[in-house]
SELUMVO-219233 format. One record per residue (C-alpha): z, y, x; residue in three letters; residue number from 0. Coordinates in pm, 1 decimal. Each point is the difference from the previous one (the first is absolute). Layout:
BEGIN
((Z; Y; X); ALA; NUM)
...
This chain:
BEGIN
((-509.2; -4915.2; -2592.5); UNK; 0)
((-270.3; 91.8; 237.7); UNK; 1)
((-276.0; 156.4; -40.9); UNK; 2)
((-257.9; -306.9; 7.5); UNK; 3)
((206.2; -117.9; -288.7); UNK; 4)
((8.2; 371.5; -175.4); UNK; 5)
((-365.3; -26.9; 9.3); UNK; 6)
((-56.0; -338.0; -150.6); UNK; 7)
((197.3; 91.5; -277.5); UNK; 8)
((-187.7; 292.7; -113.6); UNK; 9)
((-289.7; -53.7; -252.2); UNK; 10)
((-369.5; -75.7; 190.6); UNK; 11)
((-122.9; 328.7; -9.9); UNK; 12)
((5.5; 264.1; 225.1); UNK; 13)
((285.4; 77.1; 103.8); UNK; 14)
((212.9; 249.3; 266.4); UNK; 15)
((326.4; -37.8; 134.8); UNK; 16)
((130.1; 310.4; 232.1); UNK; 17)
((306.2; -65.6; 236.4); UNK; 18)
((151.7; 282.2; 182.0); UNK; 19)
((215.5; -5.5; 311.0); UNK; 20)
((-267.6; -256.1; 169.3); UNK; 21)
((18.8; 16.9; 370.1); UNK; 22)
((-339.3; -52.1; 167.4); UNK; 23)
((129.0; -358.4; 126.9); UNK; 24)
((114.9; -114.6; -325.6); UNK; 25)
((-385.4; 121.5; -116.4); UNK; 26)
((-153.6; -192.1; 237.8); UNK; 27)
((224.0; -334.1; -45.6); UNK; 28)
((-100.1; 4.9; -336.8); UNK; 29)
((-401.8; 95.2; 33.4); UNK; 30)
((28.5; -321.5; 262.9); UNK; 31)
((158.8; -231.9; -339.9); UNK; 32)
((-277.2; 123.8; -218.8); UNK; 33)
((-259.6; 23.1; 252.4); UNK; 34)
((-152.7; -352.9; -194.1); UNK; 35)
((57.4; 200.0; -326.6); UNK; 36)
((-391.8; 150.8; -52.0); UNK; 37)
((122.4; 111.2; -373.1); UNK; 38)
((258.7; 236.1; 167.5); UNK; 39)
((-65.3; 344.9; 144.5); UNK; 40)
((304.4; 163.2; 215.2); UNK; 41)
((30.9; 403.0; 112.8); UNK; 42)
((247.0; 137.8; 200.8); UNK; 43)
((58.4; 360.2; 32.3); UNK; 44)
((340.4; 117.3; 226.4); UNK; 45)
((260.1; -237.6; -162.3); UNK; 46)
((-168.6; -28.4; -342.7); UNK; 47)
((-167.7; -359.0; -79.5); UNK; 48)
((-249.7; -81.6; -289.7); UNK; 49)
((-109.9; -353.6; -93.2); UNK; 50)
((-265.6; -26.1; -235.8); UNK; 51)
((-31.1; -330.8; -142.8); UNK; 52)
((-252.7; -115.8; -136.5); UNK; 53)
((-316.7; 223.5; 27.6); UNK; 54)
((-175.4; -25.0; -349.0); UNK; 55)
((-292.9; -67.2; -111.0); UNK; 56)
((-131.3; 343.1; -82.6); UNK; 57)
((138.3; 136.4; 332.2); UNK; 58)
((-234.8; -251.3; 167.6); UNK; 59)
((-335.2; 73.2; -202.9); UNK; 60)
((51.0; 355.5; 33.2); UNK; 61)
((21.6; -40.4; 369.5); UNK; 62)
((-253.5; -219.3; 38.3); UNK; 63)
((-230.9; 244.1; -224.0); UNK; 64)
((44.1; 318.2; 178.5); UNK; 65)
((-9.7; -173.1; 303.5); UNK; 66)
((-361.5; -148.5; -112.8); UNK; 67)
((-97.7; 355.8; -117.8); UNK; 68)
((88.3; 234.1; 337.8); UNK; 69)
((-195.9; -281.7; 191.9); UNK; 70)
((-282.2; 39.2; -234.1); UNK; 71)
((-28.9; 357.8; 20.9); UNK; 72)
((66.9; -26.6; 404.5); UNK; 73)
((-307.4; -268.2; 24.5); UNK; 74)
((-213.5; 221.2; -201.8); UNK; 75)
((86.1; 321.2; 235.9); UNK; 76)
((-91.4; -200.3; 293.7); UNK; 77)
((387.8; 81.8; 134.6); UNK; 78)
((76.2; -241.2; 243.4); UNK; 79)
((388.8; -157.8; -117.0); UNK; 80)
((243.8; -255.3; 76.0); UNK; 81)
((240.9; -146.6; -314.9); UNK; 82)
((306.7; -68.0; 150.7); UNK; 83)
((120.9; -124.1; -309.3); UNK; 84)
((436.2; -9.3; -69.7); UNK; 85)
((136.9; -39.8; 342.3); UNK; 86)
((341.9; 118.5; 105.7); UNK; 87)
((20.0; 351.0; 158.1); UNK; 88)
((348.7; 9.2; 179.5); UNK; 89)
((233.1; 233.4; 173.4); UNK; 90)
((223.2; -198.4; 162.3); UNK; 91)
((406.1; 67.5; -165.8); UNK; 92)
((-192.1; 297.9; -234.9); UNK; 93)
((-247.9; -135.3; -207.6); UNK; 94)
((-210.3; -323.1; -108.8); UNK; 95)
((-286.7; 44.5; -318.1); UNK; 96)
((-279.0; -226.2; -38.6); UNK; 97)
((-322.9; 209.5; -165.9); UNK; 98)
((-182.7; -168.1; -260.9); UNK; 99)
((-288.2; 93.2; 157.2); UNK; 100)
((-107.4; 189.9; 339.9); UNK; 101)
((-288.6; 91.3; 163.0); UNK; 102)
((-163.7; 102.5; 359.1); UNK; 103)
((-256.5; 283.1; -27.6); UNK; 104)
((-276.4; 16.7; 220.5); UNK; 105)
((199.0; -265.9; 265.1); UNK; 106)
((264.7; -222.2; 31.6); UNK; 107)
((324.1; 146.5; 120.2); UNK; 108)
((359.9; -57.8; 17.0); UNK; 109)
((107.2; 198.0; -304.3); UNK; 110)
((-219.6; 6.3; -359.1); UNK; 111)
((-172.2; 344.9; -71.2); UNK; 112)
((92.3; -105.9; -408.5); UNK; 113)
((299.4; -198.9; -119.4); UNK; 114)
((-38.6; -62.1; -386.2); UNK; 115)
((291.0; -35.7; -175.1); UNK; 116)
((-19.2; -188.0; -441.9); UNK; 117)
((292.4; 110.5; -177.0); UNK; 118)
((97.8; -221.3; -257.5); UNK; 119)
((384.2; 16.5; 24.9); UNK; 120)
((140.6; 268.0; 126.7); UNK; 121)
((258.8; -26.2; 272.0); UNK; 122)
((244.9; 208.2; 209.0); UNK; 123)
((-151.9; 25.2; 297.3); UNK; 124)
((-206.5; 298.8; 101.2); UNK; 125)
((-343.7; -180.4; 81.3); UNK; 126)
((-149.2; 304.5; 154.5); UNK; 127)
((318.4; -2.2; 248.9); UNK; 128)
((-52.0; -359.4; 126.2); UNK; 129)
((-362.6; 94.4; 103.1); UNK; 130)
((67.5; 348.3; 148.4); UNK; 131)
((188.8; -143.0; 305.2); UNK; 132)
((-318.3; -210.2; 88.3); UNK; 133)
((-215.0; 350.4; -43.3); UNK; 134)
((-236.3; -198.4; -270.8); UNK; 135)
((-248.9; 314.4; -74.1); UNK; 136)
((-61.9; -106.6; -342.9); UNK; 137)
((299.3; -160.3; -256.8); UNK; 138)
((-213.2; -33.4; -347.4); UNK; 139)
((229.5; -118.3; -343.8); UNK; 140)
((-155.4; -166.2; -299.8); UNK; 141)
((240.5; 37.9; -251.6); UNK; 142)
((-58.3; 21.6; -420.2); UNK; 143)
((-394.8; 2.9; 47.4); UNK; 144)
((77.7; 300.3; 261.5); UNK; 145)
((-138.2; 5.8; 352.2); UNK; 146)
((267.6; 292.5; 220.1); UNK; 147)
((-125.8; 50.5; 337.2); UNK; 148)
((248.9; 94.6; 304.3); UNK; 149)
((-139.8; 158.6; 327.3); UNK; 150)
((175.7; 43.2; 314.5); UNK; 151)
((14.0; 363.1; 53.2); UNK; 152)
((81.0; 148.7; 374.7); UNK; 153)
((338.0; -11.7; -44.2); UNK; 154)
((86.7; -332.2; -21.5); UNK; 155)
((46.5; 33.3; -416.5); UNK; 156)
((-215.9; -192.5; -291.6); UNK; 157)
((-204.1; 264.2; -206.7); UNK; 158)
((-142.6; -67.7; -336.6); UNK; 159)
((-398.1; 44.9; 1.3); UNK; 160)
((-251.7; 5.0; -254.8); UNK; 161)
((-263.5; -158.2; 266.0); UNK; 162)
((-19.8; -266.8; 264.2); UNK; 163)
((-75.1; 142.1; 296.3); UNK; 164)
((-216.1; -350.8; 84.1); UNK; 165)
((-152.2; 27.5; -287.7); UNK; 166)
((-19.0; 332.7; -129.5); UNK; 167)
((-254.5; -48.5; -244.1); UNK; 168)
((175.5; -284.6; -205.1); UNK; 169)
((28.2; 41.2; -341.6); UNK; 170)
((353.8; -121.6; -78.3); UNK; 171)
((-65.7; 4.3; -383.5); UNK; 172)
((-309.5; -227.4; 75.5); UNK; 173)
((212.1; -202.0; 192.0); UNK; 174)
((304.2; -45.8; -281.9); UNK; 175)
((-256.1; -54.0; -235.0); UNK; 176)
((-164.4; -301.7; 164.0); UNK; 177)
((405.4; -100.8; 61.2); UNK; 178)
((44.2; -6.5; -341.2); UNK; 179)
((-311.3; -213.6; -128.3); UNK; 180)
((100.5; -325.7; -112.8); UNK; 181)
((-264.8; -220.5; 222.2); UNK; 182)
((33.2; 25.5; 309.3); UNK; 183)
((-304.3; -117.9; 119.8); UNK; 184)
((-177.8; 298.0; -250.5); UNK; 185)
((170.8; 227.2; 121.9); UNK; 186)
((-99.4; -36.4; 381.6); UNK; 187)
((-374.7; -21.3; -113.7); UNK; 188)
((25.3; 295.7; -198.9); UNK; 189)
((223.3; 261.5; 229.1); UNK; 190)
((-257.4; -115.9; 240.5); UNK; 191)
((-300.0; 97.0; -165.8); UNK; 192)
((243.8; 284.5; -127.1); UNK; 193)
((-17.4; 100.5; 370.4); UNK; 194)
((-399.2; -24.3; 14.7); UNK; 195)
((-80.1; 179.5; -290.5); UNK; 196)
């Protein structure tokens, strides 16, 4: 059975499918049959393959809400910012992962200063790793109404941190609250004049 076929069998929710043993050709000749396939997300990491099929509904609005929120709070600081949105960040025969979200500080440039990572389903695959060999500065996780942020440190190595270091005075706790409200167009207005105030 192959793994198009695996996936259609499996109930339509979100769902992740790890294969091991994957050599980076094999990868790519399958991202090139799903490459049509917008409900499927693919990560490679040194032999290890995760299909994630399809993203759900609460993946997307959370996304979509946090990504609404940071550019609020950016506008409102007057910090110049590019979205880059979910594009693929690859090292060719080590490591594909698509961001949800990604963003430019200050200019555009070939690498985002902040990949954003929602966690719905949890897979095998050390996000932090796939992101690390492109030198991203800034790997933040939303995960169980949690925000973790992951700094670059001088040695090469992700570090937990308690602030952004483009936005050190962001109030994460402001920030999950406004994640959590249930309208999403309230909760912009509000972290916004939030911000003000």
């Amino acid at each position: 059975m192959s793994i198009l076929e695996k996936l259609a069998k499996q109930p339509l929710e979100e769902k992740l499918v790890t294969l091991n043993s994957i050599t980076w050709e094999q990868f790519k000749a399958i991202e090139t049959q799903l490459k049509n396939n917008r409900g499927v997300r693919l990560t490679y990491l040194l032999g290890v393959m995760e299909i994630m099929s399809p993203i759900g509904e609460e993946h997307e609005y959370i996304k979509s809400t946090f990504g609404l929120l940071l550019e609020a709070y950016m506008r409102e600081k007057g910090m110049r910012f590019y979205v880059r949105g979910g594009f693929t960040l690859e090292e060719p025969g080590y490591a594909s992962g698509t961001p949800d979200e990604s963003y430019y500080i200050g200019n555009n440039k070939e690498i985002p200063d902040i990949a954003i990572e929602i966690i719905v389903t949890s897979g095998t695959i050390n996000r932090k790793e796939l992101y690390q060999s492109k030198k991203v500065p800034e790997v933040w996780f939303w995960k169980s109404n949690q925000i973790k942020v992951f700094r670059l440190n001088e040695s090469g190595e992700y570090e937990e941190v308690s602030k952004s270091q483009f936005f050190p005075d962001l109030d994460f706790s402001l920030l999950l609250r406004y994640l959590a409200h249930p309208d999403q167009y309230d909760a912009i207005n509000e972290f916004i004049q939030s911000i003000r105030n």
